[in-house]
C-alpha positions in Angstrom: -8.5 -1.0 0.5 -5.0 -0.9 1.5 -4.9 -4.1 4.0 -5.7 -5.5 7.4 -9.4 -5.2 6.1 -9.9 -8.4 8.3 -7.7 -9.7 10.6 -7.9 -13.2 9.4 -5.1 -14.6 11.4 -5.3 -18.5 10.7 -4.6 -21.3 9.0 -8.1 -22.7 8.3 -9.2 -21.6 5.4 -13.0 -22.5 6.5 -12.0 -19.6 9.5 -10.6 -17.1 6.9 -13.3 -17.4 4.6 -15.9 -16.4 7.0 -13.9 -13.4 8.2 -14.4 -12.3 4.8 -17.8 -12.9 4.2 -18.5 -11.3 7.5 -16.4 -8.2 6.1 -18.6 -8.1 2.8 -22.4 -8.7 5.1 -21.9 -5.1 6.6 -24.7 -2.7 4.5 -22.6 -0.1 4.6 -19.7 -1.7 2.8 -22.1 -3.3 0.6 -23.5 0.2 -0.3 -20.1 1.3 -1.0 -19.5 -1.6 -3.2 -22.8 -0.4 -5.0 -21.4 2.9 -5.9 -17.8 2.5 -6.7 -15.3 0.3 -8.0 -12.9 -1.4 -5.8 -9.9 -1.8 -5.6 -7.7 -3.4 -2.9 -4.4 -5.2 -1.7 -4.0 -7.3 1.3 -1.7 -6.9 4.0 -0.5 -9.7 6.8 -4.0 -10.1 8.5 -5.5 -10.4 5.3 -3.3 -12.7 4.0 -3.5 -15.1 7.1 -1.1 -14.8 9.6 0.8 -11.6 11.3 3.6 -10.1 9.5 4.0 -13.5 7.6 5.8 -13.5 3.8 6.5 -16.7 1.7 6.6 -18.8 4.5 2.8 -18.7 5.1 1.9 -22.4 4.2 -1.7 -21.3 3.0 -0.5 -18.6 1.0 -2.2 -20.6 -2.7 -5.7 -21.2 -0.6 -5.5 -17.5 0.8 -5.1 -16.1 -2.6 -8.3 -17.7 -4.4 -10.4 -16.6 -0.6 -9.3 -12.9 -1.1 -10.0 -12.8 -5.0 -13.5 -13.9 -4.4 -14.0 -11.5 -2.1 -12.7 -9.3 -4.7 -15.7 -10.9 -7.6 -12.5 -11.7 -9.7 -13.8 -13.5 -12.8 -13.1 -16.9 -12.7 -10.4 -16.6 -16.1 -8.6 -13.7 -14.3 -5.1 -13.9 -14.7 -4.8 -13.2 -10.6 -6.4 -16.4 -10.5 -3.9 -18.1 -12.7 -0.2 -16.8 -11.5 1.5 -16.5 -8.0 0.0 -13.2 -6.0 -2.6 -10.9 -6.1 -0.6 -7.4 -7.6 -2.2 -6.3 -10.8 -2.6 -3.1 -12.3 -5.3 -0.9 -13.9 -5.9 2.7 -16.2 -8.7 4.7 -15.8 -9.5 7.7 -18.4 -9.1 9.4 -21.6 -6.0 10.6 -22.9 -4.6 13.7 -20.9 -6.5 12.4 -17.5 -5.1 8.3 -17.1 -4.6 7.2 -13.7 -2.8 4.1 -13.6 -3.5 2.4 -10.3 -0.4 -0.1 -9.5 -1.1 -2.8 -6.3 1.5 -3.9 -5.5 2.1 -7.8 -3.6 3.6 -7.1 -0.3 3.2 -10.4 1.1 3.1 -13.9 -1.2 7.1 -13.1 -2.0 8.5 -11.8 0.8 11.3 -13.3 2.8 11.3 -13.3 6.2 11.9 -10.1 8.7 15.3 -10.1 10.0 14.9 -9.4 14.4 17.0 -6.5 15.2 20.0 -7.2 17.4 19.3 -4.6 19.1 15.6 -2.9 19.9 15.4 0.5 20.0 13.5 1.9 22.8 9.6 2.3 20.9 10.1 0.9 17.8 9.2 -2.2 16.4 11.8 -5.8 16.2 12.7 -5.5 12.8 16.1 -3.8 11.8 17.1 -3.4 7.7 18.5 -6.4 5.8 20.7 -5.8 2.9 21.4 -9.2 2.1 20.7 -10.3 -1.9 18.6 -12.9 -0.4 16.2 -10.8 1.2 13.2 -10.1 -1.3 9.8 -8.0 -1.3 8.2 -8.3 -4.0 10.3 -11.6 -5.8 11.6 -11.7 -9.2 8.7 -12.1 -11.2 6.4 -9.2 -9.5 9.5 -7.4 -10.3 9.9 -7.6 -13.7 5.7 -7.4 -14.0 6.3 -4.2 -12.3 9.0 -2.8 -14.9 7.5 -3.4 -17.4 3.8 -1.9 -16.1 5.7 1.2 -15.2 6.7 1.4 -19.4 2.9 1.8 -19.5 1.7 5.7 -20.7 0.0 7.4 -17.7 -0.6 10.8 -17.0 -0.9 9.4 -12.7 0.3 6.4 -11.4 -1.1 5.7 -7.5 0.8 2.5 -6.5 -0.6 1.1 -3.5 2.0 -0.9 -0.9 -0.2 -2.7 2.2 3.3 -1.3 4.0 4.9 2.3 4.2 7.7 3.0 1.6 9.3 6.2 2.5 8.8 5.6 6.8 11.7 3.3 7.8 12.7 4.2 11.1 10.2 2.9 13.4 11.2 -1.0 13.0 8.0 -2.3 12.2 6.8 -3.6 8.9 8.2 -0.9 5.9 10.2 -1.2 2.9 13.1 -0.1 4.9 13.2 -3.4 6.0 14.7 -4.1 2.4 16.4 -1.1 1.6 17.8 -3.0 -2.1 14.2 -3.4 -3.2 13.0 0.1 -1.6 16.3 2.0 -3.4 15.1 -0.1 -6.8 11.7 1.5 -6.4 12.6 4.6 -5.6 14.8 4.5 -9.0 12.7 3.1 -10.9 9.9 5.8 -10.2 12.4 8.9 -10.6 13.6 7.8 -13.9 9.9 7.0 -15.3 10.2 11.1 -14.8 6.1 11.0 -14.6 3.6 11.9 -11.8 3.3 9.3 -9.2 2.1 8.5 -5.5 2.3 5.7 -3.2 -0.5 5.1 -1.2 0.1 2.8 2.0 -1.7 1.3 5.2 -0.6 -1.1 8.1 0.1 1.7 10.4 -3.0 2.0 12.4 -2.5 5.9 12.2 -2.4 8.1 9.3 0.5 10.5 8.2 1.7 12.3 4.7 5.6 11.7 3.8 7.1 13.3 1.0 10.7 12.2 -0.8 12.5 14.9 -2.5 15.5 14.9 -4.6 18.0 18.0 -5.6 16.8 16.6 -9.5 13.3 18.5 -8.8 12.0 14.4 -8.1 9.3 14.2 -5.7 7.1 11.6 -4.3 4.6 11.3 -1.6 3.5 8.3 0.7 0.2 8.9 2.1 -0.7 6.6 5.1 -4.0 5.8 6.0 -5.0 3.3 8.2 -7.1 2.2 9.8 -11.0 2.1 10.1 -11.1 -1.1 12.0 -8.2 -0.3 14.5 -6.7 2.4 16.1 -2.8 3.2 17.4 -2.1 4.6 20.9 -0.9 7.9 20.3 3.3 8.2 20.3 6.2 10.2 19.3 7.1 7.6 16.8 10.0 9.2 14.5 9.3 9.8 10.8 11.8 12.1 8.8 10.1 12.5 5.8 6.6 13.5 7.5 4.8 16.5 6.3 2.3 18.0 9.3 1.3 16.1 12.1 0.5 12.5 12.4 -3.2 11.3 13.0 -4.3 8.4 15.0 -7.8 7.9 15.0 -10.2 6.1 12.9 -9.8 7.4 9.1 -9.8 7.2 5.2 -7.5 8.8 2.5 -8.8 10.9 -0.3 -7.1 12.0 -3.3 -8.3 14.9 -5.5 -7.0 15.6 -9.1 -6.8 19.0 -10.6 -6.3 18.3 -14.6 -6.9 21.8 -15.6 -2.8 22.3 -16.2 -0.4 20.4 -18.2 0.1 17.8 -15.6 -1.7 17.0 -12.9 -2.0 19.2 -9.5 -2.8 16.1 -6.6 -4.5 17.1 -3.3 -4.1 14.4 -0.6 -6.1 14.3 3.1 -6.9 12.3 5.5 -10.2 12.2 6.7 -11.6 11.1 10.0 -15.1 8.9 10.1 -17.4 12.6 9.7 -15.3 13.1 6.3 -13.5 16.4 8.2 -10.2 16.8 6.9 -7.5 15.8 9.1 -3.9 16.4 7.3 -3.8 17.2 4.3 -0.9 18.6 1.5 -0.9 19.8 -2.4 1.7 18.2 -4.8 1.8 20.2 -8.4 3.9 18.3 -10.4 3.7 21.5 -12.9 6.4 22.8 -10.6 10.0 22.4 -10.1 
């Protein structure tokens, strides 16, 4: 779960708690739950209040709300330090998927209002300033060392896009220090990685290559709860078309080479694939 599985959207925590009880009563979900593990990150709606960061006054109460939701043992670490990121391995030797989820949300400063709007994009322009923070020290230096980790996949998982940063809504283009100190610190782990991302309300696949043979993909989907009007919104590192119906991401590995061979797809609601793309990081 990539965020905005509830849309929260308050202060009383008596208010948000419900939203996410009401979340986890649906049979379907709790069949889901039944079968497979979960995993998940929160975005704004989850977290309490639209596009809100550090300033979010129930920020402490929100945290414990979304890790019970989450069944996170009492003694869990999450519970014990600032934010819900964390980080996970999966498999043998030859076949570990690290999952990375990252905290888009508890650290982040707030959104500086562009000066001037662009016709169809969102308010937000970039900020450059040293002040202006995503993820905050800490979950940064968490994240470094994590990445030292051995992996033979790493999915990282951002509620917000990483590699879309022109449409001046929520993205990591909003902090183009942090999202440069990402990108770099990804490229010079020199392993396979993904970023998977929500927020968006539509789905889309972006890809980030470099001259040095570096390449990373973002795959978008979002949402099953909401839907975006259909636009012409501009993305320059979009792969296919852009898909704005009701949907899920899946991601299929192919181990039989030396490294990995990733298929990515968006599915709508039937399970039909929607976009979809092949990254072989066996290749050049």
């Amino acid at each position: 779960l990539l965020g905005d599985n509830i849309y929260g959207d308050t202060r009383d925590m008596a208010k948000l708690r419900e939203k996410w009880n009401k979340f986890d009563s649906f049979v379907e979900f709790q069949k889901l739950r039944s079968k497979c593990r979960l995993l998940a990150v929160w975005d704004d709606h989850d977290f309490g209040e639209n596009d809100a960061g550090l300033e979010y006054p129930a920020k402490v109460e929100s945290q414990q709300i979304f890790l019970d939701f989450l069944d996170e043992p009492q003694d869990s670490i999450r519970r014990k330090s600032p934010g819900i990121y964390d980080s996970i391995t999966l498999g043998p030797i030859g076949k570990r998927v690290q999952f990375i989820l990252l905290d888009t949300r508890y650290f982040r400063t707030s959104l500086k209002r562009a000066t001037m709007r662009k016709s169809g994009n969102g308010p937000y322009e970039p900020n450059d300033s040293k002040k202006a923070e995503l993820l905050g020290i800490e979950q940064w230096k968490w994240l470094e060392q994590t990445l030292r980790a051995p992996a033979d996949l790493r999915i990282i998982a951002s509620s917000i896009q990483v590699l879309s940063s022109n449409h001046g809504w929520e993205t990591w283009g909003n902090f183009p220090r942090d999202r440069r100190r990402l990108l770099n610190l990804l490229r010079l782990r020199k392993g396979a990685s993904i970023i998977i991302s929500g927020d968006r309300h539509s789905a889309e696949i972006s890809q980030f290559h470099l001259p040095d043979g570096f390449r990373l993909l973002d795959i978008t989907s979002s949402a099953m709860n909401q839907r975006q009007r259909p636009n012409s919104e501009e993305n320059t590192y979009r792969i296919g078309d852009k898909y704005f119906n009701e949907n899920f991401g899946l991601i299929e590995i192919d181990w039989s080479q030396k490294k990995p061979s990733v298929e990515v797809s968006i599915r709508d609601l039937q399970g039909d694939s929607q976009i979809k793309h092949k990254l072989d990081f066996n290749l050049k």
